[in-house]
Every structure is written in structure tokens, then in C-alpha cells.
TORKEKE-597473 format. One line per field, with one value per residue (C-alpha): residue in one letter; residue number from 0; x, y, z. Coordinates in nm, 3 decimals. Layout:
<rs>
resn = a;...
resi = NUM;...
X = X;...
Y = Y;...
Z = Z;...
</rs>
This chain:
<rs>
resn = x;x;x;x;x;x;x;x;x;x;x;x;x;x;x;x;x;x;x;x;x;x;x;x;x;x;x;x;x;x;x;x;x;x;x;x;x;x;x;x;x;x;x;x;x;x;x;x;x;x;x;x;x;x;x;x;x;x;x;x;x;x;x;x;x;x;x;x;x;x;x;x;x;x;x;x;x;x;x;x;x;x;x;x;x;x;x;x;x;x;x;x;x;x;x;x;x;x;x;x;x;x;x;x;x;x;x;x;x;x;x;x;x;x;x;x;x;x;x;x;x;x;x;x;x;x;x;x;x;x;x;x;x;x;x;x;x;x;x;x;x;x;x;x;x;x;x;x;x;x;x;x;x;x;x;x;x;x;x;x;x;x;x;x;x;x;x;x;x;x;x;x;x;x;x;x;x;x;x;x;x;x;x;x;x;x;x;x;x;x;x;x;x;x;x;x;x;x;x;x;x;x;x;x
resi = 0;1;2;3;4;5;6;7;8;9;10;11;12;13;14;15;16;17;18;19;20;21;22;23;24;25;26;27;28;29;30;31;32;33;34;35;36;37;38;39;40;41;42;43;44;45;46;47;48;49;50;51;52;53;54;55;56;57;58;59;60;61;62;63;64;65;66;67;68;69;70;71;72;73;74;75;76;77;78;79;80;81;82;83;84;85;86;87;88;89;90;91;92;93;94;95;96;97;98;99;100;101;102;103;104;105;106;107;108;109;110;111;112;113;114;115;116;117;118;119;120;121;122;123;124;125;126;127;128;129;130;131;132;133;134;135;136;137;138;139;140;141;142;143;144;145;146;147;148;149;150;151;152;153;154;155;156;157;158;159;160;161;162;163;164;165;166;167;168;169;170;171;172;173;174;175;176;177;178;179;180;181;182;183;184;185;186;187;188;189;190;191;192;193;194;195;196;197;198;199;200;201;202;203
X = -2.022;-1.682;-1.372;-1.033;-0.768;-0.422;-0.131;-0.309;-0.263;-0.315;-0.416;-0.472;-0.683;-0.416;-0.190;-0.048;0.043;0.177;0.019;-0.134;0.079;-0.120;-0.421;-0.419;-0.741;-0.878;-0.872;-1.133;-1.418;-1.287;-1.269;-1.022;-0.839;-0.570;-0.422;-0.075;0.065;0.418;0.500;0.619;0.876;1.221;1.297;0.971;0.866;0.575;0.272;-0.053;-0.364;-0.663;-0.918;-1.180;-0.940;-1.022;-1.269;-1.347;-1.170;-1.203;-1.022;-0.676;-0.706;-0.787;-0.851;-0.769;-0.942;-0.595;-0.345;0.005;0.134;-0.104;-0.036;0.387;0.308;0.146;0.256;0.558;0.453;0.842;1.117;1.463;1.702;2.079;2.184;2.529;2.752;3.053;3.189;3.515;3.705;3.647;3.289;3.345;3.575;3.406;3.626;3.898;3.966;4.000;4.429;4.456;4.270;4.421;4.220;4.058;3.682;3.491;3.226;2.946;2.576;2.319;1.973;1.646;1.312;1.018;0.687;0.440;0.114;-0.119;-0.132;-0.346;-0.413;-0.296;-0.169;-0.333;-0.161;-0.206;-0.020;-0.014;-0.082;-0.402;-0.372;-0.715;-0.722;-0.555;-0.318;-0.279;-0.574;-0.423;-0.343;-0.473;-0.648;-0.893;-1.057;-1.436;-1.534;-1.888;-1.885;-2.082;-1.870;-1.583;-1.563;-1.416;-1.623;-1.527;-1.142;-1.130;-0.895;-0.751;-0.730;-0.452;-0.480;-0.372;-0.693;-0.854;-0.836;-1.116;-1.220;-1.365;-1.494;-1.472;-1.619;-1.356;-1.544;-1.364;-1.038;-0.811;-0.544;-0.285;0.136;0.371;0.339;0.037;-0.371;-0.489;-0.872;-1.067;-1.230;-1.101;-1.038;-1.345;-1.578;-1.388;-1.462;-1.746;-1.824;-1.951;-1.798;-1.959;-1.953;-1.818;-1.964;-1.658;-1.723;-1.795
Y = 0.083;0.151;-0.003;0.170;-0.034;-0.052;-0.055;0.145;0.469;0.772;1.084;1.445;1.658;1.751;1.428;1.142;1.177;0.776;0.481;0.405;0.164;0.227;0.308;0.491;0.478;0.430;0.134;0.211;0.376;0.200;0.551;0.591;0.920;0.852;0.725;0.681;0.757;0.705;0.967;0.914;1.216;1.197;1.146;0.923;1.034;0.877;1.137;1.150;1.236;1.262;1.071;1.374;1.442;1.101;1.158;0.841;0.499;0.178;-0.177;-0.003;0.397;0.636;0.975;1.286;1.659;1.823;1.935;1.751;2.061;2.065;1.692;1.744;1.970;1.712;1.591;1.332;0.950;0.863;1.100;0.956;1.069;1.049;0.869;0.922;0.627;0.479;0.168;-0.028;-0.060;-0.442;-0.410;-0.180;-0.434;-0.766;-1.025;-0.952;-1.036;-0.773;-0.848;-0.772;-0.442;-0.119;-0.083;0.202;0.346;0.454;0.762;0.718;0.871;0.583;0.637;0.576;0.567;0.714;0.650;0.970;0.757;0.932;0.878;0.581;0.476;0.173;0.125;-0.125;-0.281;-0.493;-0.817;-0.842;-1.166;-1.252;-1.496;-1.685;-1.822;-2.153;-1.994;-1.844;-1.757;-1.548;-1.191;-0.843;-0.707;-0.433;-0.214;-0.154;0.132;0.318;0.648;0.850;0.859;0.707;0.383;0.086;-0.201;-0.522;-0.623;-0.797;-1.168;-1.294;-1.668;-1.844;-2.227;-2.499;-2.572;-2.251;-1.846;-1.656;-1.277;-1.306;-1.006;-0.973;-0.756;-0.540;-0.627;-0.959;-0.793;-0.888;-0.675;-0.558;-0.554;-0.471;-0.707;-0.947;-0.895;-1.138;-1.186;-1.405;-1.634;-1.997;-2.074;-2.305;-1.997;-1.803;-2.081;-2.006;-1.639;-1.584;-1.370;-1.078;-0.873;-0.466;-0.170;0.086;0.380;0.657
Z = -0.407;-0.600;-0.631;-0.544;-0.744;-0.697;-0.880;-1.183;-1.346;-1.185;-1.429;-1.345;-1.576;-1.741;-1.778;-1.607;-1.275;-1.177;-1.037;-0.729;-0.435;-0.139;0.014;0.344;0.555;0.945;1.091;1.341;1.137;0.830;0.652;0.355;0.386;0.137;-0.209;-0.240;-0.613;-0.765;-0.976;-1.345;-1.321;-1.173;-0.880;-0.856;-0.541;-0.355;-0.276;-0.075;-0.236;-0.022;-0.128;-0.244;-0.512;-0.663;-0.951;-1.147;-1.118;-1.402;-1.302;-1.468;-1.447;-1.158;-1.253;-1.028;-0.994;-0.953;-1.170;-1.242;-1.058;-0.774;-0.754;-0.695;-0.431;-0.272;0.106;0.016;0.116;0.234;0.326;0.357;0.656;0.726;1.021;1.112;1.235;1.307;1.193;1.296;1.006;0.989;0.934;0.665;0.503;0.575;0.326;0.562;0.901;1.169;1.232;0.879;0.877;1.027;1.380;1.339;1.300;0.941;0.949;0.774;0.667;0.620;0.493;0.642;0.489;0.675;0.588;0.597;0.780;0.974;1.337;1.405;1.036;0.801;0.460;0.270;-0.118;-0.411;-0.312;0.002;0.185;0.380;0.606;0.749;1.120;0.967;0.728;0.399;0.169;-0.084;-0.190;-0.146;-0.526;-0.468;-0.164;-0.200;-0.069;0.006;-0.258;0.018;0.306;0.168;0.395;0.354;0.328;0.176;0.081;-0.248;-0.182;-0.479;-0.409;-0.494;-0.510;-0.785;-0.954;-0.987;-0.921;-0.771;-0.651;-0.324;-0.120;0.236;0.495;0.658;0.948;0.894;0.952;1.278;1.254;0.985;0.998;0.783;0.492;0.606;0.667;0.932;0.915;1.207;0.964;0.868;0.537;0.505;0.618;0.330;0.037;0.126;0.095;-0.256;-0.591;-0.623;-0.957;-0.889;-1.004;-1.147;-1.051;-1.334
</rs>
């Protein structure tokens, strides 16, 4: 069993490459196909590394088989895109109201983000809420994943409560379903109290 960790450095064999944001993987067969990394270098683009370039991982660094170079060449993780619209002029200037505006219509390119996900698969990311069958438990840490076929198997919940903070690991078996900024697992809360902390093995 290792741990994929996010939000940590990211370093190719010849440097540092960025940190880690997501991690891309099957909901189905629970298979992790993807890292997402933030690069260090202007512009700061977003990349996908697939998962058999990953090499060693500790709680803070993950460490790549590619090159820095290899690694910018890299399929991007969000392209923007130009929309082209037209405003009336009223929206454009909205401390006014529209009798004191010339009538009249504004052209304009707004940008889109689109996320690079392949079809059928999820992101998963450090911090983002779990929510039991009775509310919220707490927040996304780690992923634990199976080193010989590269499945998922347990998500590591940081609880968050006002006496105490604990690493709890649950089977991704335990997982309902997963939207934009929420994981929504089919256990209560009292079934996840009491699921116990298990120690993780880094993987080196």
C-alpha cells in the first residue's frame, strides 16, 4: 500500500517540476490514471502526469521518472477559451442606470476554463469536503492506493471536530458519488467514528 499525497512537491530527476492539486482516476474500477501538477515556471500551467511516471512519494515530496522538459510537454490539465459576446451597454456599466447610458451594445471575449478529464473519470483533492449520510465529516488528505495495479483503495478523512483531529481511512468502496467540490460516502457519521486510524507505509 502507498500513499499519493496532495498538495506536495513534485520533482523530476532533474529538478522541481511543481506540486501536486489533483488526482485523476476511474471511478468504476477505482484505477488511478493520473496526477495533476502545477508547474513552478511561468505561466504555471496545470499538467497531467500518468501515474507510471510517479517514482517514489514521502508525506511532502513526489518524485517523477521524467525530465523537467518531458514534464512541460505534458497534456495541459485546463485550457482557457474565448467566448465572444455581446453586452448592452448598461451591463457593461452597472453603477449607472440604463436612461443614463448611451443604448447601445459592447463586444466582448470572455474566458472559459476547461478542464482536461478523461471521459468517465473523477478528480479527487486535498480539502475537499466529505460529507457522511447525516452530514459533514471532514476533509479530503491523502488517496491510498495499491502499488501493483495502481487502484484506489482507501480515502484518507481528515476529521474535523472541536476536541480533537484524526486520520481516518476509508474504503473507496464507501464512496457514493463525487461532484464538483464534495465526496458523499453511504456511511453515517457514527459508522465513521468508528472505523479505526491506521498507520501508512510511504512508499520508497
Amino acid at each position: 500500500m502507498i500513499d499519493l499525497p496532495m498538495k506536495a512537491e513534485v520533482r523530476c530527476s532533474d529538478g522541481i517540476a511543481g506540486f501536486s492539486t489533483h488526482i485523476i482516476g476511474n471511478p468504476v474500477d477505482h484505477k488511478v490514471t493520473h496526477l495533476v501538477v502545477k508547474s513552478v515556471q511561468p505561466p504555471f500551467n496545470e499538467y497531467l502526469v500518468p501515474i507510471d511516471k510517479l517514482e517514489e512519494t514521502t508525506p511532502h515530496l513526489i518524485k517523477l521518472t521524467c525530465t523537467r522538459n518531458e514534464f512541460e510537454k505534458m497534456e495541459l490539465f485546463e485550457s482557457v477559451e474565448y467566448i465572444y459576446t455581446r453586452y448592452p451597454n448598461y451591463q457593461v456599466l452597472p453603477y449607472q442606470l440604463p436612461s443614463q447610458v448611451l443604448m447601445g451594445e459592447v463586444d466582448e471575449y470572455v474566458p472559459v476554463k476547461n478542464r482536461n478529464i478523461p471521459q468517465g473519470e473523477i478528480t479527487l483533492w486535498r480539502g475537499a469536503k466529505v460529507e457522511a449520510i447525516d452530514g459533514y465529516v471532514g476533509l479530503v488528505d491523502e488517496l491510498l492506493i495499491n502499488s501493483n495495479n495502481m487502484q484506489a483503495t482507501h480515502l484518507v478523512l481528515r476529521e474535523r471536530n472541536t476536541f480533537q483531529q484524526r486520520e481516518i481511512t476509508i474504503p473507496v468502496s464507501q464512496i457514493k458519488c463525487v461532484d464538483e467540490d464534495t465526496i458523499y460516502l453511504k456511511l453515517d457519521r457514527q459508522s465513521i467514528e468508528e472505523l479505526p486510524t491506521a498507520p501508512i507505509q510511504r512508499w520508497q
